[in-house]
N, C-alpha and C positions, 0 to 999 in steps of 0.2 A: 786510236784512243788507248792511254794505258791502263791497266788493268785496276790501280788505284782508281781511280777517277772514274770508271764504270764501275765499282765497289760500290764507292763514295755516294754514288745518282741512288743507285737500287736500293744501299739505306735509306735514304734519304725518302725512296718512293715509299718504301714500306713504312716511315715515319707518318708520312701525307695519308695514306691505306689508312692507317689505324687511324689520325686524327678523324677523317670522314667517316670511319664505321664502313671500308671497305674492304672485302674477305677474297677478292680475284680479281685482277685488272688484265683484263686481253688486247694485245695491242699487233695489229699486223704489221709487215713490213711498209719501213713511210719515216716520217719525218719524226715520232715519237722515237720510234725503232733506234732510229739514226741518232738520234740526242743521248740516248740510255746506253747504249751500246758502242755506236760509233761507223756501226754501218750497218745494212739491213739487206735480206737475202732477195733474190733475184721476186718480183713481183710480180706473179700472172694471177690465172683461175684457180692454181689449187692452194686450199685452205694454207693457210704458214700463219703461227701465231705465236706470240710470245708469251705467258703468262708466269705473271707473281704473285704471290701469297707470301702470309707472314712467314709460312715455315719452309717454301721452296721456291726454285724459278727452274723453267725449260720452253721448250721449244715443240710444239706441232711443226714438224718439219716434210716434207715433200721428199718422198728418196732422190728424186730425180734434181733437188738442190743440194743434198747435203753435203756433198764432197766437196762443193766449190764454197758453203759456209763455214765449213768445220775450220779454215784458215782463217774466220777473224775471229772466234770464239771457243772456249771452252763448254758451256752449259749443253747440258743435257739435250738431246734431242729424240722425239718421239713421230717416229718417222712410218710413212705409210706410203705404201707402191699404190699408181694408178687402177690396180687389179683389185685391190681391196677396198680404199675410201677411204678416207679421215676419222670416222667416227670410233671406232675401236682405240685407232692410236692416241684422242683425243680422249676418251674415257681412263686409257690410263695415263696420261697427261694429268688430269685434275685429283686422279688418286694417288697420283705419287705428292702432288701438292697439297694434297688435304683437303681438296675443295671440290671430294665430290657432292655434297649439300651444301654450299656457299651461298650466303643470305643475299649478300650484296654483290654486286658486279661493275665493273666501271668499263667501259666499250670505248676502243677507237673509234671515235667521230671521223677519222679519215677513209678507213678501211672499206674491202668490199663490203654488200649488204650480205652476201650469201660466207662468209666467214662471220661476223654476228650474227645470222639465223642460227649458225651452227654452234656457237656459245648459249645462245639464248633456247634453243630444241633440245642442249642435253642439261641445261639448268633449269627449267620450268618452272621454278618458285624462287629464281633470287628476280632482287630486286637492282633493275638497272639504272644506270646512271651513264653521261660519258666522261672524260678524262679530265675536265677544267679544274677541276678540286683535288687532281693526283697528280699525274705529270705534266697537265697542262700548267696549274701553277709552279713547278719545278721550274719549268724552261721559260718560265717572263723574266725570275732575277739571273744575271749574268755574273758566272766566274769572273776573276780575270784571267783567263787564257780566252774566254769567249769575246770581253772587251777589248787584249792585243787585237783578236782575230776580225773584228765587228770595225774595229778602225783603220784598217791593214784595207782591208774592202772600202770602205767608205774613202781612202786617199784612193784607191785605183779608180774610183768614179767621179773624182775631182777631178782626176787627167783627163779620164774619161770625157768629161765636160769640156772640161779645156780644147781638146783635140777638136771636138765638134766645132763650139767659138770659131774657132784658127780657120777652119776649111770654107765653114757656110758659107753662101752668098746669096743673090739673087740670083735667080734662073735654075738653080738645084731643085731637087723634088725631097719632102721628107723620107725617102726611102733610103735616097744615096747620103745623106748628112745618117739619117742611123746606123745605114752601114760603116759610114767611116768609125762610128762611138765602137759600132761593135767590134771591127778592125782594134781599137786601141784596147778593150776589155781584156782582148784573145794576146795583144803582143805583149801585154802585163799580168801574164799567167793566170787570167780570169775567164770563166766561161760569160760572156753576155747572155741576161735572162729578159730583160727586154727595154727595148728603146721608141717611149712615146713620142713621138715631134709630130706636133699638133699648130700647122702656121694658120695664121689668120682666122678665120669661122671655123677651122676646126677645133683649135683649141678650146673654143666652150662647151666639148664633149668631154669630158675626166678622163675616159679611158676612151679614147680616138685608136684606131686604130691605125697606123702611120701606113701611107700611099703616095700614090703619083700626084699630089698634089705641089705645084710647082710654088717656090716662095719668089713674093713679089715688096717691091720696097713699099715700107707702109705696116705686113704683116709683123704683128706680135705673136712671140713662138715660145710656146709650149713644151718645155722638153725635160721629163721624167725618165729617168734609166735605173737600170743595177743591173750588176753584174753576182758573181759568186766566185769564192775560191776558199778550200779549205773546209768547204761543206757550211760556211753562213753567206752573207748576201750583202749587197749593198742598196738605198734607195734613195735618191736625191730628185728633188725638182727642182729649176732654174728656168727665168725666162728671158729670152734673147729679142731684140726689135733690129727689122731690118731697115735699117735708115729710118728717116721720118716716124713716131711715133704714132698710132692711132690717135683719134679723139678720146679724150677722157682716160687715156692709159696711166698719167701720171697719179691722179686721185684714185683710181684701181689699187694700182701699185702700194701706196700710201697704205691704201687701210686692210690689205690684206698684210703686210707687214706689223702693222699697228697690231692686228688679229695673233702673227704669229708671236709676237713680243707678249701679250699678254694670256695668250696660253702657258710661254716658260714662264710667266711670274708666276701664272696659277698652279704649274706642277709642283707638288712637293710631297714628299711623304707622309702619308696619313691621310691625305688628300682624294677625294672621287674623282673617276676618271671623267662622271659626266660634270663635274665640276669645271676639268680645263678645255672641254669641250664648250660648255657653258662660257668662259672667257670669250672664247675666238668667235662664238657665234655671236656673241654682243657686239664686240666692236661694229662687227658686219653687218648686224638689224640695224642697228644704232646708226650706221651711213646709209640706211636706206636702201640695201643691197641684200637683206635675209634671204630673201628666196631663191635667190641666185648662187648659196653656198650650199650647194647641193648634196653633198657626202658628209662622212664623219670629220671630226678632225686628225682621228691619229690611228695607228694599227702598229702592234708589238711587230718586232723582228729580230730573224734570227736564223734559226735553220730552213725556216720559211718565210718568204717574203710577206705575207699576212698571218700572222700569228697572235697570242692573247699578248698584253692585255690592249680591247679596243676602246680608243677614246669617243664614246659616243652619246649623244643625248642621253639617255637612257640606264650607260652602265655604269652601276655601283662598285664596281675593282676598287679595290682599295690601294692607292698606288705605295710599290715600297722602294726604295733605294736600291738600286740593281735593275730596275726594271730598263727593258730600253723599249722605243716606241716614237715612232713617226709623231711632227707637230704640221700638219700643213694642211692650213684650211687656203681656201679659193672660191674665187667670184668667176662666173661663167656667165658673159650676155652674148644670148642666141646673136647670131649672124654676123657677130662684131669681132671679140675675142675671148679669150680664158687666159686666169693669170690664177698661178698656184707657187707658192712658196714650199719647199718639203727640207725639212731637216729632221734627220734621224739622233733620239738622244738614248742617253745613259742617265737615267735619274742618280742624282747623288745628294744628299741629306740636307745638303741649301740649294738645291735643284739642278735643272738637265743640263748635263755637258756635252755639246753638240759634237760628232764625233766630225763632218765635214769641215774643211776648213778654207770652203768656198764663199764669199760675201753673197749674201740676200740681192744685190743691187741688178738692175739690170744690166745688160750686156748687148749695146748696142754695135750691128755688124754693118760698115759701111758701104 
């Protein structure tokens, strides 16, 4: 990442700090790290922390990492041998930052538990919070370098999908059809992160975990992937039928479609997000099938395959323009099938521009 553009974030974070009345944000190595900076130092047991305040930024660093970080960064680091501890090095960490009585604190929600003890043992009186109000809302709206990169990934899991289509058949087991996706992920310079294919009764598990289950003509299949390249991710679901449809697959089909159509009407800015959650989960009561849409409708993504903002009953996220975030709601009936629709969007200011540029339809294999 260039040095502008990790500038750019850390104004920005310190912008987000003072809007919430936040005086230190500590954040470990991880997927924050990675967003703010553009990479993040080797991740074990001993403490490694980043902190900013309004009037500094450095590093609790590990000696025994520093050598191999000091090549993707400039800042400060306040470094401590395994013979001594963290705690010394981290006290003058926060004095050089100004925050050795810092009221308020904002904690990596990802991080280990025993690197926030250690935040929270030598602050004793601020007040904590975790990241969703600082850089967690940074990382929902998307640059465009984020949206080339966000689409760049999402066409390698079009192919992705495609390759799967071309190979399946009967008599394969969901393992070797995943392996083929992740074969294509790998020859188009993408790491595979994972490949659900969920044929027949397994599909009405969301997250099935894919095995030696053999496909047989008749199964509807369930198949959810992404991949990564370039440090963001792809996520798509699509469902395939091996010959002959199930019973009742085509009115499934329908109204979870019908669901994902009227979640994109419902997004727009300014909008709640349990609002377009509220959309897709009507259609679905409304045919008589509520109970069987089991999960949320949508989850932010990015540098992480689950990230803010999530579209769920419940939450109040204010959606804005730039945000990007899964639409894919789904019907699961035990012992029969599961059919889930997934497209990954970009909110844009008369609403989501789907970055996939694969058809909703089914994809029947003969």
């Amino acid at each position: 990442m260039n040095s502008a553009l990790v500038e750019s974030r850390i104004a920005a974070l310190r912008q987000k700090m003072a809007d919430v009345s936040v005086d230190l944000l500590a954040i470990g190595p991880g997927p924050h790290m990675q967003w703010l900076l553009g990479f993040h130092p080797h991740a074990d047991e001993r403490p490694c922390l980043l902190c900013v305040s309004q009037s500094g930024i450095g590093m609790l660093m590990p000696a025994l990492n520093a050598e191999g970080s000091r090549a993707h960064t400039e800042l400060p680091f306040f470094e401590w041998a395994d013979a001594d501890g963290p705690e010394k090095a981290f006290t003058s960490l926060l004095h050089e930052l100004a925050a050795d009585n810092a009221d308020s604190i904002a904690l990596d929600e990802t991080m280990r538990a025993d690197f926030a003890a250690l935040v929270q043992d030598t602050l004793t009186s601020a007040q904590r919070q975790f990241t969703a109000t600082t850089i967690g809302a940074l990382r929902m709206c998307k640059d465009e370098s984020e949206y080339q990169c966000l689409k760049a990934n999402a066409l390698i899991a079009d192919e992705a999908m495609r390759t799967g289509w071309a190979a399946m058949k009967p008599g394969m087991t969901e393992l070797e059809i995943a392996g083929i996706i992740r074969e294509s992920f790998s020859a188009q310079g993408a790491q595979p992160i994972f490949t659900i294919v969920g044929a027949g009764g397994n599909g009405a598990f969301p997250h099935h975990h894919t095995g030696h289950t053999v496909l047989v003509g008749g199964d509807a299949v369930v198949m959810d992937i992404g991949g990564g390249m370039d440090g963001y991710s792809s996520d798509i679901t699509r469902m395939a039928a091996m010959g002959e449809l199930p019973g009742g697959y085509e009115e499934v089909h329908a109204i979870v479609e019908a669901a994902v159509q009227a979640a994109m009407a419902a997004a727009r800015p300014g909008v709640m997000a349990k609002e377009v959650d509220a959309a897709a989960r009507g259609v679905i009561s409304d045919a008589g099938y509520g109970e069987y849409f089991v999960h949320r409708t949508g989850h932010g993504l990015g540098v992480e395959i689950h990230e803010q903002p999530y579209l769920t009953s419940v939450s109040e996220t204010i959606l804005q323009s730039g945000m990007v975030f899964s639409i894919e709601p789904g019907i699961y009936l035990p012992g029969r099938f599961g059919l889930r629709l997934e497209d990954i969007v970009i909110l844009r200011e008369d609403g989501p521009e789907i970055f996939s540029e694969l058809p909703r339809d089914l994809t029947v294999i003969a």
